[in-house]
C-alpha positions in Angstrom: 117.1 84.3 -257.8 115.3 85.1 -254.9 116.8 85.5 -251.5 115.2 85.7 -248.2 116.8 87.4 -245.2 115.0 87.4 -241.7 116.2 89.2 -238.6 114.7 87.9 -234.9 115.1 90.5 -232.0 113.8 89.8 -229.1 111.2 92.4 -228.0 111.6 92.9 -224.1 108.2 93.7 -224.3 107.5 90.0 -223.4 109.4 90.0 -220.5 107.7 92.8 -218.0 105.6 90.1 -216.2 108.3 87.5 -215.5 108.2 88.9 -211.3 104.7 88.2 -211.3 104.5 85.2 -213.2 107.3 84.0 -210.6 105.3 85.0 -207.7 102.2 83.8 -209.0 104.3 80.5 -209.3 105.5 80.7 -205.8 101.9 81.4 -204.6 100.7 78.5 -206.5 103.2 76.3 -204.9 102.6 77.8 -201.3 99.4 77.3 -201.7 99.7 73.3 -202.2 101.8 72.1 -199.9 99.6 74.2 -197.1 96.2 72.3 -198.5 98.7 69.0 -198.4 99.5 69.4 -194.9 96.6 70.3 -193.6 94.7 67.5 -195.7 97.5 65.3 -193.6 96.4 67.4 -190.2 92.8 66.4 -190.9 93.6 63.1 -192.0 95.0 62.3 -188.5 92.8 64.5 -186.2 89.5 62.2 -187.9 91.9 58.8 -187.1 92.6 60.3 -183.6 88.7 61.3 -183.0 87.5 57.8 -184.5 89.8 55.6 -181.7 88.6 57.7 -179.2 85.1 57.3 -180.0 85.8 53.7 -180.3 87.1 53.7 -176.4 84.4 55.1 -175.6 81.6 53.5 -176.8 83.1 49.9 -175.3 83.2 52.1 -171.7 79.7 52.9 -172.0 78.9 49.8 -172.9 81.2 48.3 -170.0 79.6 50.9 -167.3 76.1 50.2 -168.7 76.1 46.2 -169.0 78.5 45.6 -166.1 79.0 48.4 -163.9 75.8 49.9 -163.5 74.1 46.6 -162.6 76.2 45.2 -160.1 75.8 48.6 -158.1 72.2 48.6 -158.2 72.0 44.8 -157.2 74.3 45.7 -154.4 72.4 48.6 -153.3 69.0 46.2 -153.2 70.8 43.6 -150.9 71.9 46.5 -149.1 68.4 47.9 -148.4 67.1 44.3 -147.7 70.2 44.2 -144.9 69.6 47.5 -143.5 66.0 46.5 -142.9 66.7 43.4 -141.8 69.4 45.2 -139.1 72.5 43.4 -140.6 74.1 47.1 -141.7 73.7 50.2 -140.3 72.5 53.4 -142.1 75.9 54.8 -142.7 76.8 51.4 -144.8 73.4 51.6 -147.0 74.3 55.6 -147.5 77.8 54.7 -148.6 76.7 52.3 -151.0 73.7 54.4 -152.3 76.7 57.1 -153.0 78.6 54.2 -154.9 75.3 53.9 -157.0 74.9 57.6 -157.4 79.3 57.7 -158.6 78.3 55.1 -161.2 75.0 56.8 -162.7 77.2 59.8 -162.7 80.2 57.7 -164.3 77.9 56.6 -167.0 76.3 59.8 -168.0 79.5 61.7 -168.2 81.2 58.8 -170.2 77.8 58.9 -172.8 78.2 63.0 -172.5 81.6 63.1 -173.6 80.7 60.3 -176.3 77.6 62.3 -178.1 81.0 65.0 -178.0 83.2 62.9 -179.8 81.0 62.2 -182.0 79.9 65.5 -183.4 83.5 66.7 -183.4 84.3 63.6 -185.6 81.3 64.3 -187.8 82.4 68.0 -188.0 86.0 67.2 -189.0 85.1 64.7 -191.3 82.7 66.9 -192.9 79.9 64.5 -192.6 76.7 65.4 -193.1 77.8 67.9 -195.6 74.2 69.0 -196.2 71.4 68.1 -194.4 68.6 65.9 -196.1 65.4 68.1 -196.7 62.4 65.9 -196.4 60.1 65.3 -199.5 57.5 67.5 -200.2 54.1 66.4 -199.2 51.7 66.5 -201.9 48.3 66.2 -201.3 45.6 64.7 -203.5 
């Protein structure tokens, strides 16, 4: 007959680590819900940047098409009325300032649009690496 006896006993040996294991754990965690919420902080600020580059890309369109025209028409009629004697100089100034307001208008609206965008390229991560040109062999 043969008879086999075994004995476990556990070795606390194994055990030492368990704090850092745990906060290695807890670390881990932290560490994932912070990328989460700031992958949900992004998320928005690119949605927030893309409407507003949206808006303004229809008011530079609207100031360019619509806006910008209309003044400059006006100021023409103006000059053709001041030299005429139909307005005085006063009238043509005021209008030449409305002309001046809506160039000023338009470049601040494209200003702040060329802004917009880069910011929205830069949170978006877009262009991640610039293109380098192909190398130029010559024969």
């Amino acid at each position: 007959r043969v008879t086999t006896l075994s004995i476990s006993v556990p070795l606390p040996l194994f055990r030492n680590n368990e704090g850092a294991i745990g906060r290695a754990a807890g670390e881990a965690e932290r560490s994932r819900v912070e990328r989460e919420s700031l992958a949900r902080a992004l998320d928005g600020t690119v949605r927030s940047l893309w409407r507003q580059q949206q808006d303004l890309v229809q008011r530079v369109e609207r100031l360019r098409q619509t806006m910008l025209p209309a003044v400059v028409e006006n100021q023409q009629l103006s000059l053709k009325a001041l030299q005429a004697g139909e307005i005085g100089l006063g009238q043509y100034l005021l209008v030449r300032r409305q002309v001046l307001d809506a160039q000023r208008d338009l470049l601040d609206a494209t200003a702040e649009l060329l802004q917009t965008r880069t910011e929205l390229e830069a949170a978006a991560g877009w262009p991640e690496v610039l293109p380098t040109p192909p190398a130029r062999s010559t024969p």
